[in-house]
DOKEDREN-743736 format. One record per residue (C-alpha): x, y, z; residue in one letter. Coordinates in steps of 0.5 Angstrom, whole numbers, plus 500, padded with zeros to 3 digits. Each point is the difference from the previous one (the first is absolute). Layout:
% residues N
XYZA...
//
This chain:
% residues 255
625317793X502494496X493497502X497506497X504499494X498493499X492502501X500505495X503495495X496495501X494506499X503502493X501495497X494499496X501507498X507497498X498494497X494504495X505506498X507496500X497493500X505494501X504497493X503494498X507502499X501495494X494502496X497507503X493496500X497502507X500496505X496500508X507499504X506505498X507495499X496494497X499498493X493499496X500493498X503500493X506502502X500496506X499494496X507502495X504501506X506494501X501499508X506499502X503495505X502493502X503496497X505505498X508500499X502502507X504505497X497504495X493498501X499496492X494497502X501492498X494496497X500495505X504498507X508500499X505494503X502505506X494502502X501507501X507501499X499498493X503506496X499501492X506498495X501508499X502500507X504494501X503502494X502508502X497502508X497507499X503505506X493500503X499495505X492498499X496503496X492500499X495503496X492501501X498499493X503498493X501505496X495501494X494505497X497502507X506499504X504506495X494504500X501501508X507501499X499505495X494504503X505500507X505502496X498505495X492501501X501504506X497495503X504499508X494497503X501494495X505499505X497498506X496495495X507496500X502500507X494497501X501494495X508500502X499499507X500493501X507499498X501504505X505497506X500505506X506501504X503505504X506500495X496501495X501507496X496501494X504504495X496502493X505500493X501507499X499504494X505506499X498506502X499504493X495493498X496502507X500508498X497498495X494496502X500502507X501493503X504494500X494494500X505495502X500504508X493501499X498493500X506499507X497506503X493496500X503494501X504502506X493503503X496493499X506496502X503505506X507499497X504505499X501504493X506504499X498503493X507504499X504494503X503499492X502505495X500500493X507503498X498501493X494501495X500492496X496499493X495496500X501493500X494498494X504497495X506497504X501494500X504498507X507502499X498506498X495501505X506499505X504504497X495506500X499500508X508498502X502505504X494504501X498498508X503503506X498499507X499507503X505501504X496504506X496492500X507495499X499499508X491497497X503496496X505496505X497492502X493502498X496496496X499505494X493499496X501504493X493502497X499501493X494500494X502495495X505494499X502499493X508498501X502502507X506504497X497506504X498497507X507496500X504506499X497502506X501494503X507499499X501508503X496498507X504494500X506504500X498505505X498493504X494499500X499492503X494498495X497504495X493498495X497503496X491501500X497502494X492501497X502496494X505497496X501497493X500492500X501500493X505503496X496502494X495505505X506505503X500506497X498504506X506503500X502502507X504507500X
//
C-alpha cells in the first residue's frame, strides 16, 4: 500500500506541479522546488550561527574570548530562564512575511518550510521532548491552528523526536505585545502558562525544547521557561525560525 501511494505521488506530481506549482514562501514567485526561495529572497535572508552567545544565540561579529562559552552582556547581566536558544534566520522583511503567511495567511505548509531550515540546531536525545508555545484556545478557534505546534509537529517527524503539542497550557488570553517595552512585555504573560496536569510526569528530568516563530523579548518563551523549570524539567531551550537582532525591527509581537 504504502508503495503504491508513493508511486502515485511521484505520477502526479507534474500535474500538481502545473495546477498548484510550487511558490517561494517569502515572495509568492513560482519557484521549481516546494520549501525553497527564489534567489531575491534568498539573498535577504541573514543565516544564523557560530559565533553567538552560547545563551540566547545573538550572533558576534567575531570569535569572543571563551570560545563558545562567551555569552552576550544582556545575558551575563540577567540570564533568561531558557537555558540555550537558537534561531534559523535573523528577523527581517522576508523572515516576517513567512511568519505571517504561517500565522494569518492560512498557509500551514509554511511550516514544513521552517523545519527544514531549523533542523540543524536540533541536538537529538532520547530525553528530548519538543513542546510548541501555546496559543489559547479562543486564539486557535479562531485561526484553526497554533503555527508555533505546526512547526514541532514537522520538526519532530524530520528529527524523530517526540512533539508533545498539548504538554503546555495558555491559562489565559494576552494582549498582544507590540508595543511593549520589556517590562511590560513580562507583565503581559506573567501567570499565563501551566504544565498540563495529565502531562507533569513528561516534563520530569527530560530535556525540553520549546518551538516558537519569532524572538523579539524572550518575555513569552521565559514564562515558559520558568513554569517547565517548576515542574522539573532538567534543561530547557528554546528553537525558533527568526529572532530579532536589533531592538528597532521587533514589532512582530507574539500573542
Amino acid at each position: 500500500m504504502g508503495e503504491a501511494l508513493a508511486r502515485a505521488r511521484i505520477l502526479l506530481r507534474p500535474v500538481l506541479d502545473f495546477a498548484l506549482p510550487p511558490r517561494c514562501p517569502g515572495c509568492g514567485a513560482i519557484i521549481g522546488e516546494p520549501h525553497r526561495f527564489c534567489p531575491a529572497c534568498w539573498n535577504r535572508l541573514l543565516f544564523l550561527g557560530e559565533p553567538c552567545c552560547t545563551c540566547c544565540g545573538l550572533p558576534f561579529a567575531y570569535e569572543q574570548a571563551g570560545g563558545g562559552e562567551a555569552r552576550c552582556g544582556a545575558c551575563l547581566a540577567e540570564p533568561p530562564a531558557f537555558d540555550r536558544m537558537r534561531a534559523a534566520v535573523a528577523y527581517g522583511e522576508v523572515p516576517r512575511q513567512v511568519a505571517l503567511k504561517l500565522k494569518y495567511g492560512g498557509r500551514p505548509g509554511v511550516a514544513e518550510t521552517i523545519a527544514r531550515f531549523l533542523e540543524r540546531h536540533v541536538e537529538p536525545s532520547t530525553e528530548s521532548v519538543l513542546v510548541p508555545v501555546p496559543l489559547h484556545r479562543w486564539r486557535i478557534w479562531k485561526r484553526g491552528y497554533n503555527q508555533a505546534a505546526l512547526i514541532a509537529a514537522a520538526l519532530g517527524r524530520r528529527r524523530g523526536i517526540e512533539a508533545r503539542l498539548d504538554l503546555l497550557d495558555r491559562t489565559r488570553p494576552t494582549p498582544p505585545l507590540r508595543g511593549m517595552n520589556r517590562r511590560e512585555r513580562a507583565e503581559a504573560v506573567r501567570g499565563a502558562f501551566r504544565v498540563a496536569p495529565r502531562h507533569q510526569d513528561r516534563v520530569r528530568g527530560r530535556h525540553i525544547v520549546l518551538v516558537d516563530d519569532v524572538f523579539t523579548s524572550g518575555a513569552t518563551a521565559g514564562a515558559c521557561a520558568r513554569v517547565l523549570k517548576r515542574a522539573g524539567a532538567a534543561r530547557v531551550d528554546l528553537l525558533c525560525w527568526a529572532r530579532v537582532v536589533r531592538e528597532e525591527t521587533a514589532d512582530s509581537g507574539r500573542e
